[in-house]
RORO-863239 format. One record per residue (C-alpha): x, y, z. Coordinates in steps of 0.5 Angstrom, whole numbers, always signed. Each point is the difference from the previous one (the first is absolute). Layout:
N
REC x y z
REC X Y Z
...
# end
This chain:
806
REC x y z
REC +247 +291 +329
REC +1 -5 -5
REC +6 -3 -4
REC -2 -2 -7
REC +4 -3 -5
REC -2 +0 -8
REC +4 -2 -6
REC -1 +2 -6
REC +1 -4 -7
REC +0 +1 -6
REC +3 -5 -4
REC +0 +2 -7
REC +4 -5 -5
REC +5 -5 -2
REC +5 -1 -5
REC +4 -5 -3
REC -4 -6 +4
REC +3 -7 -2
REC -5 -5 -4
REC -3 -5 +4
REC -5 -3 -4
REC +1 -5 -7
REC -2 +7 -6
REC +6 +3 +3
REC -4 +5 +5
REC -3 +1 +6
REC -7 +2 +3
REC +3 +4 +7
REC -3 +3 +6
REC +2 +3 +7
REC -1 -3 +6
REC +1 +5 +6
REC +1 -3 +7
REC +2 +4 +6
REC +3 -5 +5
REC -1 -5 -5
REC -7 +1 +1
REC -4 +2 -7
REC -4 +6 -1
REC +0 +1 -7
REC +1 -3 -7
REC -1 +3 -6
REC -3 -1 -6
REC +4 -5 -4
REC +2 +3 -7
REC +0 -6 -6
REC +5 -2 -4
REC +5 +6 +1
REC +8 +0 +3
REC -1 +7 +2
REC -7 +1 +4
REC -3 +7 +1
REC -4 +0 +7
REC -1 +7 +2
REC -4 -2 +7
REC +1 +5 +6
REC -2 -3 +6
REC +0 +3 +7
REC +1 -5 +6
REC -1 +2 +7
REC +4 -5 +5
REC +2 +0 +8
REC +8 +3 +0
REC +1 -6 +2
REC +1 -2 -6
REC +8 -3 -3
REC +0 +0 -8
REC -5 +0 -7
REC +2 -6 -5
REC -1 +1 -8
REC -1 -6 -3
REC -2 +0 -8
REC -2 -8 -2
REC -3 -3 -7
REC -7 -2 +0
REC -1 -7 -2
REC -6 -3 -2
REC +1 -7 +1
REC +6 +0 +6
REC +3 +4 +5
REC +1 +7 -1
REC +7 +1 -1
REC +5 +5 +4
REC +4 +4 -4
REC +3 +4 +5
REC -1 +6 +6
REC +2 +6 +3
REC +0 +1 +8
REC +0 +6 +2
REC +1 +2 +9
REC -3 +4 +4
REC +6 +3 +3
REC +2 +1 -7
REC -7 +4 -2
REC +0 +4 +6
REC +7 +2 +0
REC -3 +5 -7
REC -6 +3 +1
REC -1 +1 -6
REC -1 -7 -3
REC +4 -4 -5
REC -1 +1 -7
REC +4 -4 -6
REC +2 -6 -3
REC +2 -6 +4
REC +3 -7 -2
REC -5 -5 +1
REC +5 -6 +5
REC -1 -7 -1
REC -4 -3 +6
REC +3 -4 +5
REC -3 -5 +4
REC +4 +2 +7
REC -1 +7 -2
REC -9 -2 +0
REC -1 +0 +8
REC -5 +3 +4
REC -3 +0 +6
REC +3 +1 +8
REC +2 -6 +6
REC -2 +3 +7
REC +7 -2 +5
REC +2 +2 +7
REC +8 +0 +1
REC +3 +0 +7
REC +6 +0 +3
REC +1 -5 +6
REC +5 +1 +5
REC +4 -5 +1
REC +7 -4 +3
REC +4 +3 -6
REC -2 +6 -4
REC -8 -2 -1
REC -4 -3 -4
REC -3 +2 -6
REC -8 -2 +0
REC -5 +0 -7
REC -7 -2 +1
REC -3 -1 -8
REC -8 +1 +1
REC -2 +1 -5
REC -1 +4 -7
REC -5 +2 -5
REC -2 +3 -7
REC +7 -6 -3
REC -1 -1 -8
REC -3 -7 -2
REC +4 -3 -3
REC -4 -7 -1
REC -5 -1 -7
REC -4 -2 +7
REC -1 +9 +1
REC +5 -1 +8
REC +6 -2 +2
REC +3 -5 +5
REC +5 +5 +3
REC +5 -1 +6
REC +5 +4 +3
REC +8 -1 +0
REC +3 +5 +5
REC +9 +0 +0
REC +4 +3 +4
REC +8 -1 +1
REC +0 -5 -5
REC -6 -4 +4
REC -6 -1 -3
REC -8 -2 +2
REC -7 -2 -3
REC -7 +0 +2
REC -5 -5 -2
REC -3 +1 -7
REC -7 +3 +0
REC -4 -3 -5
REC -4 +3 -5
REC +0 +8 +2
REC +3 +6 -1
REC -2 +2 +7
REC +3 -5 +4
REC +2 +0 +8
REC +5 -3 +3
REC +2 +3 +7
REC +7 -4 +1
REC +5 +3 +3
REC +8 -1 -1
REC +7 +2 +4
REC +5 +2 -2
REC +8 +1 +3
REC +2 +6 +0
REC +8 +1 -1
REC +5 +4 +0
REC +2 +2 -7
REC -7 -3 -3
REC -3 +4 -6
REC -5 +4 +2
REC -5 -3 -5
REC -6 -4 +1
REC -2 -2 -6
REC -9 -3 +0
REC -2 -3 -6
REC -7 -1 -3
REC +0 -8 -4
REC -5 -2 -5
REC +1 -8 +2
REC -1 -5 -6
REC +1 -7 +0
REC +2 -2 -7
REC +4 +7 -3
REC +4 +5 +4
REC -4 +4 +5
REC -1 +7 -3
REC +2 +6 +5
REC -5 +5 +3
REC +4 +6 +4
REC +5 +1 +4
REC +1 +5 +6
REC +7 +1 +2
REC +1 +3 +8
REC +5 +4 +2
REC +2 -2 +7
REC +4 +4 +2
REC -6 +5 +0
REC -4 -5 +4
REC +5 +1 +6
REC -3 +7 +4
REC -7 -2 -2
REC +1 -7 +3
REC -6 -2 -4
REC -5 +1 -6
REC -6 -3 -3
REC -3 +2 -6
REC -2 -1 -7
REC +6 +0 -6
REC -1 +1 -6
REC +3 -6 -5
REC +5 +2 -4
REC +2 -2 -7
REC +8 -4 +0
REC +4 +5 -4
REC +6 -4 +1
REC -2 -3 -7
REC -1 +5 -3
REC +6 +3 +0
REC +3 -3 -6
REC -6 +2 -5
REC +2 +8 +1
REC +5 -1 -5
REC -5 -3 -5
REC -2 +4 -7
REC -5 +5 +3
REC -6 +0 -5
REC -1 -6 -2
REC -7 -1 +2
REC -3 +7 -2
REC -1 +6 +4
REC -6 +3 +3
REC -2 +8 +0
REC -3 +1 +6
REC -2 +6 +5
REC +0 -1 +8
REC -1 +5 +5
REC -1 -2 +8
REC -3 +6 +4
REC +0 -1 +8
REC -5 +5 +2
REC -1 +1 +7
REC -7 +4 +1
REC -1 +4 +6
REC -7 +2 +3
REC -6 +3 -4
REC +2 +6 +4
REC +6 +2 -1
REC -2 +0 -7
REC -5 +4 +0
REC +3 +7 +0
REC +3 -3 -8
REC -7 -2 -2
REC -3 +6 +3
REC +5 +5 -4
REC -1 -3 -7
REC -8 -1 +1
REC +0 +8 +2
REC +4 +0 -7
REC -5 -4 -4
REC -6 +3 +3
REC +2 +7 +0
REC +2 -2 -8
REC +3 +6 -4
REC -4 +5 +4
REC +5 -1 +5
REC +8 +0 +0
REC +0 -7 -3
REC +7 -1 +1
REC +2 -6 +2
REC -3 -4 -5
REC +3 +3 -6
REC +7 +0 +4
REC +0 -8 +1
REC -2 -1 -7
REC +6 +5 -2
REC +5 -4 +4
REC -3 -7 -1
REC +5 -3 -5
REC -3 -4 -6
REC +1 -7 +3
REC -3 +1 +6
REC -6 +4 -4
REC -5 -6 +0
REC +1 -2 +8
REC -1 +7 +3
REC -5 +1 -4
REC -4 -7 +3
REC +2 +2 +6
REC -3 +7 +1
REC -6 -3 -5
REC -1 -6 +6
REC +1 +6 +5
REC -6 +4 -2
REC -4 -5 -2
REC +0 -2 +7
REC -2 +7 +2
REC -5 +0 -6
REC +4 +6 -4
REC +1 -4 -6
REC -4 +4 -4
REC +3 +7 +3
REC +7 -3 -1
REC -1 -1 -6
REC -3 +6 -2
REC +5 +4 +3
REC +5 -4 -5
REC -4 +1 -5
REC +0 +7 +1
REC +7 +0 +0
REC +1 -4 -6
REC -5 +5 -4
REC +4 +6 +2
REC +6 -2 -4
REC -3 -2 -5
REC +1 +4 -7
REC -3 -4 -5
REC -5 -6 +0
REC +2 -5 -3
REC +5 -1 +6
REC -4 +0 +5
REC +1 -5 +5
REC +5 -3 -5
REC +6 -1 +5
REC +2 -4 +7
REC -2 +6 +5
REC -2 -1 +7
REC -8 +1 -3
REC +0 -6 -5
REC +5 -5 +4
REC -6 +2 +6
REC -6 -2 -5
REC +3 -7 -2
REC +0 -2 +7
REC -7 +3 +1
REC -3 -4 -6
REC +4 -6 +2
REC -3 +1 +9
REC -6 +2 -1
REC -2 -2 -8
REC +3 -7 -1
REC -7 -4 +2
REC -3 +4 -5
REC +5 -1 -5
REC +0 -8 +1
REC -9 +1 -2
REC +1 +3 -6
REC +7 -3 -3
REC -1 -7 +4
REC -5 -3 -6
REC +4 +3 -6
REC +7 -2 +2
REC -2 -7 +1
REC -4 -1 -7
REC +6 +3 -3
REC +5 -6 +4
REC -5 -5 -1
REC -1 +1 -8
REC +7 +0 -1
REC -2 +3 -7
REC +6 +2 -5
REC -1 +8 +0
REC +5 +4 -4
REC -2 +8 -3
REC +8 +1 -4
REC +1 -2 -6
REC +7 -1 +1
REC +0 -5 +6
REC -6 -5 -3
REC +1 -7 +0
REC -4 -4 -6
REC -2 -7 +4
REC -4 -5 -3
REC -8 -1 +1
REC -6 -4 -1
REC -1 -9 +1
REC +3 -5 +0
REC +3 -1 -8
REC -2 +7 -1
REC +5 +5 +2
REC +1 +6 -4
REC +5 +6 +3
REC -3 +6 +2
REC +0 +6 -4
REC +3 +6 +4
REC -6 +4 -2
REC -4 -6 +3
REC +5 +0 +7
REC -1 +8 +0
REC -8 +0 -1
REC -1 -5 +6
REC +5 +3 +5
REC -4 +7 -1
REC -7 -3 +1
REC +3 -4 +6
REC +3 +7 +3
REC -6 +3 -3
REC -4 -4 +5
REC +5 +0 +6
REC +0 +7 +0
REC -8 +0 -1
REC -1 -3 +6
REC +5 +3 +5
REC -3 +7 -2
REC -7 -2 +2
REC +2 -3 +6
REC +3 +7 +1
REC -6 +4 -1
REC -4 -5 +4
REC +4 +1 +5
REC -1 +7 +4
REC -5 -3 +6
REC +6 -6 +1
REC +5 +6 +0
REC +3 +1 +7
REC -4 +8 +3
REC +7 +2 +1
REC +4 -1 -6
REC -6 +3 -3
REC +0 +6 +4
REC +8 +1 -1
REC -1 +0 -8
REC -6 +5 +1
REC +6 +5 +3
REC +4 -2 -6
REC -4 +2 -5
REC -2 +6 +3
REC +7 +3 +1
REC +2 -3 -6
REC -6 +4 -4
REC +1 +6 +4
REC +8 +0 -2
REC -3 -1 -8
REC -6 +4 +0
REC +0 +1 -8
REC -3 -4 -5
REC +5 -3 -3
REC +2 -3 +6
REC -7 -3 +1
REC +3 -8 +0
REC +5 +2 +5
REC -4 -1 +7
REC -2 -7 -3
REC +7 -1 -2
REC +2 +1 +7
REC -5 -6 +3
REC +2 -4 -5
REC +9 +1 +0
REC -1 -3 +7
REC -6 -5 -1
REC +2 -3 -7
REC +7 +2 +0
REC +3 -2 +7
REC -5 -4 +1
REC -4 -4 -4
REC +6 -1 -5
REC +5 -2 +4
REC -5 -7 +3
REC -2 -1 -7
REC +8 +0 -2
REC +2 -4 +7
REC -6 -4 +3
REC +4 -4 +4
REC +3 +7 +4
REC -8 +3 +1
REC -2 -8 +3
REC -5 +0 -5
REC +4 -7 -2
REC +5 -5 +3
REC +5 -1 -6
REC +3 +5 -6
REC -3 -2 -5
REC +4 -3 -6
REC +2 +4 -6
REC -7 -1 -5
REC -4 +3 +6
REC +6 +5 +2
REC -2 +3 -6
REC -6 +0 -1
REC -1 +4 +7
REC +5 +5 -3
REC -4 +1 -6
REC -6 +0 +4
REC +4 +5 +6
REC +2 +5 -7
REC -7 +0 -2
REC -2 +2 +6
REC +5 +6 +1
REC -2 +3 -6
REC -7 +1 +3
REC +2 +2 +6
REC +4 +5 -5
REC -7 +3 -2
REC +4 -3 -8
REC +4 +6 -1
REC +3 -1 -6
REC +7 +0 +4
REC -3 -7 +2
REC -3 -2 -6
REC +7 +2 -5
REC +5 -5 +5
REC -2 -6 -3
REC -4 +0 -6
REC -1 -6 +0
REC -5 +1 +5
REC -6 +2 -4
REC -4 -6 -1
REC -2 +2 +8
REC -2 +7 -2
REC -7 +0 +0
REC +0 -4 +7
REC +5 +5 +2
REC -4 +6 -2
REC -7 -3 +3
REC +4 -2 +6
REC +3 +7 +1
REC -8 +3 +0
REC -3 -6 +5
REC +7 +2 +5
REC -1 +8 +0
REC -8 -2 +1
REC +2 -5 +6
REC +5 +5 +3
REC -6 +5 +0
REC -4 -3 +5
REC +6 -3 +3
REC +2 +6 +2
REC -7 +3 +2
REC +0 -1 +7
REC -2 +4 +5
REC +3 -1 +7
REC -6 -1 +4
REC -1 -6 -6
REC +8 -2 +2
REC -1 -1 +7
REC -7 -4 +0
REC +4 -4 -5
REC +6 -1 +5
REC -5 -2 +6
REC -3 -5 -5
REC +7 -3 -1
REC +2 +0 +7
REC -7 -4 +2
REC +2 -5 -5
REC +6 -3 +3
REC +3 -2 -6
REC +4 -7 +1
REC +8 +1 +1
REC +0 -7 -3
REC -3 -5 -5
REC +0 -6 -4
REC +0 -7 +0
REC +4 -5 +5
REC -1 -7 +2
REC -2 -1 +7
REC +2 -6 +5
REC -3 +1 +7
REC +4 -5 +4
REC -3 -5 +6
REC +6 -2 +1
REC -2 -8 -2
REC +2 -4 -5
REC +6 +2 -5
REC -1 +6 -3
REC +1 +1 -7
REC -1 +5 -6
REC -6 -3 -4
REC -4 +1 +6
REC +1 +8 -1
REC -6 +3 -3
REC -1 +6 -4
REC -3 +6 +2
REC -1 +8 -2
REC +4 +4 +6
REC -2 +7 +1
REC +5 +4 +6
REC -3 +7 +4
REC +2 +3 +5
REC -4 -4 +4
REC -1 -8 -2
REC +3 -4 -4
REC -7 -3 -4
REC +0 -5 -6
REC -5 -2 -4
REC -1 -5 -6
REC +0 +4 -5
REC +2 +8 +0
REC -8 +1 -1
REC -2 -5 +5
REC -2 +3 +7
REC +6 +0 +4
REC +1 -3 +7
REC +5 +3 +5
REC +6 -6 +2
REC +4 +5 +4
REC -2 +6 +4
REC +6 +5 -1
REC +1 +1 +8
REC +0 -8 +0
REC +7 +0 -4
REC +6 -3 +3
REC +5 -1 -5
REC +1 -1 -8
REC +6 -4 -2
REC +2 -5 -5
REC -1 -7 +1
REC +7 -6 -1
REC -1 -3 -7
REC +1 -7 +3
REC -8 +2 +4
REC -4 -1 -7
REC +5 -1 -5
REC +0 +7 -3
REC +5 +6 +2
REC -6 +5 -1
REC -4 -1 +6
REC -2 +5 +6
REC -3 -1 +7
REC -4 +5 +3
REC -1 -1 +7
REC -6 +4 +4
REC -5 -1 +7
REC -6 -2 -1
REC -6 +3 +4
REC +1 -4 +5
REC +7 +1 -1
REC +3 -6 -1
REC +5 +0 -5
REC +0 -2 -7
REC +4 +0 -6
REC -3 +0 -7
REC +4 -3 -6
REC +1 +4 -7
REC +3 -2 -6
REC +3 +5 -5
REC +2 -2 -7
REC +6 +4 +0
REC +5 +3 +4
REC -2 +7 -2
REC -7 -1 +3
REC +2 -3 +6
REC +4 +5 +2
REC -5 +6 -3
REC -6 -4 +5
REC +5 +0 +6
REC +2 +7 +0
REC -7 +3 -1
REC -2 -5 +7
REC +6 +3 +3
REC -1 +7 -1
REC -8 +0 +1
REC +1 -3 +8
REC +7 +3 +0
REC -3 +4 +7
REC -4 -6 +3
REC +2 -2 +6
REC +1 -8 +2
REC +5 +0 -7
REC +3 -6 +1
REC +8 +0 +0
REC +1 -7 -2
REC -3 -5 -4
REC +0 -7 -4
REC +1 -1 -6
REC -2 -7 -1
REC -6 -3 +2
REC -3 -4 +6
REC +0 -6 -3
REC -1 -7 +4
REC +2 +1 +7
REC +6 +5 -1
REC +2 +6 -4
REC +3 -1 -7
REC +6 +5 +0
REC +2 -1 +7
REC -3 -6 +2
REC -2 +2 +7
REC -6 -2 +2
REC -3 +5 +4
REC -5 +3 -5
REC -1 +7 +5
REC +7 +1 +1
REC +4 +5 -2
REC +3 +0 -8
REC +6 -1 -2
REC +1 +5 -5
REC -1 +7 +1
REC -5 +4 -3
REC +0 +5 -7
REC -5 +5 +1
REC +5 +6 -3
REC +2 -3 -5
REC -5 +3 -6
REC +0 +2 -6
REC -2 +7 -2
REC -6 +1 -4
REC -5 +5 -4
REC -5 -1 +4
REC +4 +1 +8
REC -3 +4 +4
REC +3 +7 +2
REC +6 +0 +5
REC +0 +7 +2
REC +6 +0 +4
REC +4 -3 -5
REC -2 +4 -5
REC +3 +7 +5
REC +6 -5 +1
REC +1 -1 -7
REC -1 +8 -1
REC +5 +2 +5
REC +5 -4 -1
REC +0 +2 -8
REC +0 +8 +3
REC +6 -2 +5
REC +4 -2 -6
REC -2 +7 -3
REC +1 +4 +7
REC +6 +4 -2
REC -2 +2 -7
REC -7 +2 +4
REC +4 +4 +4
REC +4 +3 -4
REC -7 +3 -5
REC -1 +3 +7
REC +6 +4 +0
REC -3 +2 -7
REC -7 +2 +2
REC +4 +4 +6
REC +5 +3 -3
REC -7 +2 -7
REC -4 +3 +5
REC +5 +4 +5
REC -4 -4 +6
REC -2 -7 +2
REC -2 -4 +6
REC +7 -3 +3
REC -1 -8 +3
REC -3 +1 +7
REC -1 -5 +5
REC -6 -5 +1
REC -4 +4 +3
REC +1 +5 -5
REC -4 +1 -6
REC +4 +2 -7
REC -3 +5 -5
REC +0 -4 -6
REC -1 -7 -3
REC +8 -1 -2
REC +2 +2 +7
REC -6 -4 +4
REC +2 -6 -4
REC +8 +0 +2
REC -3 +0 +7
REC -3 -6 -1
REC +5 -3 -4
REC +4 +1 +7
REC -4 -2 +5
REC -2 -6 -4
REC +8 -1 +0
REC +0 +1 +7
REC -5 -6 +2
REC +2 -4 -4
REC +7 +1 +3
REC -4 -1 +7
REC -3 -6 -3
REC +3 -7 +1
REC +2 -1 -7
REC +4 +6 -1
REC -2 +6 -6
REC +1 -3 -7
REC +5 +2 -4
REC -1 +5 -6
REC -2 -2 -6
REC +7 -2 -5
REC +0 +4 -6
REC +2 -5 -5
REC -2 -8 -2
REC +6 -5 +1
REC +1 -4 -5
REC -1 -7 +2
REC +7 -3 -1
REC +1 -8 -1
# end
């Protein structure tokens, strides 16, 4: 039994953003931290006061956690990127809706008493004495504070004051995990307040010392307990904000966001497998049998929550390797309340949310190989690419002395050629591609085009298999990465406006070959018809490619999906710098050395080049822990330490280095969960290095000892690539049929009342007589164990979103 905590975030837009650069404008981006830790940036959107981002994010975090931040910042070339405003939403305050805040919401300004992070670890007591007592704090020692030095640390002391008395550690140089182990005594009297207020200081010698966190404890509360030692976490000095609640709201622009926190606690695999069995035995029997429960939970599943239950079940069975019957049960579905044509597949149903997950899961690989090379040429040209008359821009050409503007004509006849080009080679790396296609998407378009041809035999629906294929495969698949690389990971930044659209054009291109070039398509934009001829060869090397892509056997898609699984394809790759310390001498960024490194589910192994031979770092079973590294270690805040045994078992720590904060946390989260159930994980770490005699974080000077910050291994980002996690997924599956419980219920009076005779709900060891009224039980005795369970059952499902007020 498990908690597991996971935000989801998607932070789509700003508006009305304040200038910060001399033109007028601003070049904003999003930094997401959770405790003041960043996770995310978003790519930065040039020269704009109102961004457009569209990036959704799933987090995976320890419950622990206490609040999510947005920053949105200017990006400056030459200096430090400028702050434009945040926003801080808490735990409690996600948690106490469930279905997650959406809307607009006031960027604040930041201030400097507010930026705290990190904890102090205290031991309180009260002392018997002559009088009433003594009041005693021992001040040992804190970790994770904010570095508030150019020198990437702080000199913290600690400032403890009660009934109007105040003491102060010493100053502990140079860290941001210092230790001081000093005591202080307190008399306690009659009518004194009952607040003990610590308070964490930066000292600095020359201007004022800058304010860490506090902790304010009530003492009263420590009189039955006596005693208490523990961590606190610091917090932010609110007194001084008091009067910025009455400033004008708005005055640094807003940010649309959606956030959403899930808490889920996930019981045994066995207490799941009556649901997971149940909908098997749905999948498998498929239209044959009762089919049910399928049908049923797309008929109650609302429009918003289409796209997660349909990823939920996609994941369910693929981990049971009944993707492909679960998806031609939709298919069938799908096909049986079609009427005509040119509407299938057309609308939001379970079936085409599900085959957008299972292209995403189980083909994103394949997609990266055939569109990685076409997008990086169409970024790296940077060519001026426009189709409608209306819209071109007439720019002068030629040398130095010689320019002359270019015609409309001439604007027009080399974007279709570039196009013409673009559009050439992305169709031939398409028709090459039907070994590279993964043996199951392969298998699953094969039942499509046989459903879909079955369902329209006649001749004059000859084009309508193959446009089946293709209005997932170009039309929710490879359309929308062309039209959002950044979105597919097929690129790190958004493109700007010139490449924006040239990829729209090259995605419009695209879309009327998948549509077979009907004329519907062709009468939309005219002025798309110097890619004609391109588009009507396209269409017939298309139908020639789905034709043998289609054409496999189930014999052939096994010996393939035994072939892959031998190949153990890398979780993660690509080039790093490595550092591996001895510990001697200083150690600093340009001793790093780059490297190609590829992660499996066995070892993490680098090589030279990503041909060359590779060699094993790190056996998978070795891996200890992977956590950041303090920016003051190697002057750089993208640093990460991989800790592990050798043969001999002695421990190790290999130092990377990321260029950005997006890849560091990329790399650590596919470490932590590759090792995520080995044993010997650490459980606190240093985030220095050993460097002389002592640690640089904490100054110890035992360099086997304990760490002083706790390890991360749980907090991860969800990726395309994650391996399944079954039990989640039924737990997901659950909680979104609790939320419909009544309503299935109630379908349940129905088919009764219809048929004049039904099962009735019976006990656990009873079997009921059909599939609605066997789910009801299980959704009970799921209910009952997760009552029994320590966390308790999980609510149900709210039936609207909250609108995020500020």
């Amino acid at each position: 039994m498990a908690k597991r905590s996971s935000l989801s975030i998607r932070i789509v837009e700003g508006k009305n953003l304040p200038a910060k650069d001399i033109n007028g404008s601003s070049d904003p981006y999003c930094i997401v931290k959770v405790d003041n830790e960043p996770i995310i940036r978003t790519a930065t959107v040039w020269k704009t006061l109102c961004p457009f981002w569209g990036e959704e994010y799933q987090v995976h975090l320890p419950p622990t956690f206490h609040a999510v931040a947005f920053y949105v910042m200017d990006e400056d070339a030459l200096s430090r990127d400028d702050v434009i405003g945040k926003v801080c939403l808490t735990k409690d305050a996600l948690a106490a809706h469930p279905k997650g805040f959406s809307g607009w919401a006031h960027l604040t300004e930041v201030d400097p008493d507010e930026e705290v992070q990190g904890e102090i670890h205290l031991r309180l007591e009260l002392v018997p004495g002559a009088r009433a007592g003594r009041l005693r704090c021992s001040v040992l020692e804190a970790r994770d504070l904010a570095p508030k030095d150019r020198n990437g640390a702080s000199d913290p002391f600690v400032r403890v004051r009660y009934n109007g008395r105040t003491q102060e550690t010493s100053v502990v140089k140079k860290s941001c995990y210092p230790r001081w182990n000093e005591t202080f005594e307190f008399e306690l009297e009659e009518g004194a307040p009952e607040a003990l207020c610590v308070e964490a200081w930066d000292w600095d010698l020359v201007s004022r010392n800058d304010f860490l966190g506090k902790v304010v404890v009530n003492v009263q509360s420590l009189r039955a307990a006596q005693q208490e030692e523990g961590w606190f976490q610091l917090q932010p000095d609110l007194s001084k904000r008091l009067s910025s609640l009455h400033r004008e709201a708005g005055n640094l622009g807003s940010l649309q966001l959606e956030v959403r926190l899930r808490d889920e606690t996930v019981l045994p695999s066995s207490c799941y497998q009556p649901l997971v069995q149940l909908l098997c035995r749905e999948v498998t029997l498929g239209t044959q049998g009762p089919a049910q429960l399928i049908p049923l939970i797309e008929e109650m599943t609302s429009t918003e929550c289409r796209q997660e239950v349909a990823t939920n079940l996609l994941k369910l069975f693929l981990g049971q390797g009944l993707a492909k019957g679960f998806l031609d049960l939709l298919f069938q579905l799908e096909l049986s309340r079609t009427t005509e044509a040119n509407t299938l597949f057309r609308s939001n149903s379970l079936a085409t949310k599900s085959m957008e997950s299972f292209l995403k899961v189980a083909g994103m690989r394949y997609l990266h190989s055939i569109l990685g090379p076409i997008i990086d040429r169409v970024f790296e040209e940077k060519k001026y690419v426009e189709l409608d008359p209306s819209k071109v821009e007439v720019k002068d050409v030629g040398c130095s002395g010689l320019h002359r503007p270019q015609t409309e004509a001439e604007v027009l006849q080399q974007s279709a050629q570039t196009l013409r080009a673009h559009l050439g080679a992305l169709l031939s790396a398409l028709c090459r591609s039907v070994q590279a296609c993964p043996a199951v998407v392969r298998a699953t378009f094969r039942q499509l085009f046989l459903r879909v041809r079955e369902r329209f035999p006649s001749a004059q629906h000859e084009n309508v298999p193959f446009i089946a294929v293709t209005s997932f495969l170009c039309l929710r698949f490879v359309s929308p990465a062309i039209m959002a690389p950044k979105l597919f990971h097929l690129r790190e930044r958004h493109a700007d406006a010139r490449t924006s659209r040239t990829l729209l054009l090259l995605a419009k291109a695209i879309q009327n070959v998948g549509n077979m070039d009907t004329p519907a398509s062709r009468a939309k934009e005219a002025w798309m018809e110097p890619l004609q001829p391109t588009v009507r060869q396209g269409v017939a090397q298309l139908k020639d490619f789905i034709a043998k892509l289609v054409d496999i056997e189930e014999k052939e898609e096994l010996d393939l999906q035994r072939a892959l699984s031998l190949q153990m394809p890398p979780v993660k790759e690509g080039p790093l710098f490595i550092h591996r310390t001895k510990g001697k001498g200083p150690l600093m960024s340009s001793s790093f050395k780059k490297l190609h490194f590829s992660l499996t589910t066995e070892a993490l192994s680098f090589a030279k080049t990503p041909s060359s031979k590779k060699s094993a770092l790190i056996k998978l079973a070795n891996l200890r822990a992977a956590e950041k590294v303090e920016e003051k270690s190697f002057g750089s805040s993208h640093v990460m330490q991989v800790i592990y045994t050798d043969d001999t078992g002695r421990p190790q720590t290999a130092y990377l280095q990321c260029k950005c904060v997006n890849e560091l946390n990329q790399w650590l989260s596919a470490l932590r969960k590759v090792s995520i159930n080995n044993t010997g994980l650490l459980g606190s770490y240093h985030p220095g290095v050993f460097r002389g005699d002592k640690w640089s974080c904490c100054h110890q000077k035992d360099r086997t000892g304990l760490g002083c910050d706790k390890t991360r291994s749980r907090v991860t980002l969800q990726e395309w690539n994650d391996p399944l996690d079954h039990d989640l997924e039924a737990q997901l599956i659950y909680r979104h049929l609790l939320g419909m419980e009544a309503a299935l219920r109630e379908k349940h009076q129905e088919l009764r009342a219809g048929t004049g005779a039904g099962s009735t709900l019976t006990g656990p060891g009873e079997a009921p007589e059909d599939a609605l009224a066997q789910l009801l039980q299980v959704l009970r005795d799921l209910q009952e164990a997760h009552r029994r369970s320590p966390a308790g059952s999980p609510p149900p499902e709210p039936s609207c979103l909250l609108e995020l007020q500020t």
